[in-house]
C-alpha positions, 0 to 999 in steps of 0.5 A: 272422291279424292283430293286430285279429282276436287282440285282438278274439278276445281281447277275445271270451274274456275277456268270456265268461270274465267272465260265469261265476263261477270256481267254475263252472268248477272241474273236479270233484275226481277222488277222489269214490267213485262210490257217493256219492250225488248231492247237490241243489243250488239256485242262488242269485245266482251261487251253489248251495247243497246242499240236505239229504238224507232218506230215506224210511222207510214200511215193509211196501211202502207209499208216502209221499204228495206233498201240495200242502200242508203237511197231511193234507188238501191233495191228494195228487199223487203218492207216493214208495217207502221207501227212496227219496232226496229233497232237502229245501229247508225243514220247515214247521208242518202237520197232525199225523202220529203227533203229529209236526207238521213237514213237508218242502218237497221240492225239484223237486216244484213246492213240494210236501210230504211229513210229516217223520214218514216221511223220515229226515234225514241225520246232522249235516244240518239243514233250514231252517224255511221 
């Protein structure tokens, strides 16, 4: 090799290298216990943000419905299980659900809404109001 093709594969490296933030490219820490659960995360300009946590809580086996909306009447396109874990990207003003009237944009449902009254939030979590 000569000193052009070094400096021009140097030249190459720094500027992929330049391109990607360097928390991207921290390895991941070694002690995380493999029964954590996953966290969301959005990316924002350059950065992810980790979304909140719920849990949906339905009882005697039935399901929670996805809405288009934040309201009892927009169309339901779809459901979730009790028990199941979602990402929750903000809570919104809706329809009341046994007199409670937030509801929760759940993050890859394309915007879609479930009724706060039936998804248990984290402990110490917090969810942004849209």
């Amino acid at each position: 090799m000569n000193r052009s093709t070094v400096r021009h594969s140097v030249v190459a490296v720094a500027a992929l290298l330049a391109l990607f933030p360097t928390t991207a490219m921290a390895a991941a820490p070694a002690s995380t216990p493999a029964s954590a659960p996953a966290k969301a995360t959005v990316a924002t300009a350059g950065q992810h943000k980790v979304l909140p946590q719920g849990t949906v809580v339905t009882g005697h086996g039935r399901r929670l419905h996805i809405r288009a909306g934040a309201g009892v009447t927009y169309k339901a396109t779809g459901t979730l299980r009790s028990g199941r874990q979602v990402s929750l990207v903000c809570k919104k003003d809706g329809t009341s659900v046994h007199g409670n009237r937030v509801w929760y944009r759940l993050a890859g449902h394309h915007g879609r809404y479930v009724s706060a009254h039936y998804v248990r939030v984290a402990a110490g979590s917090y969810v942004p109001w849209c």
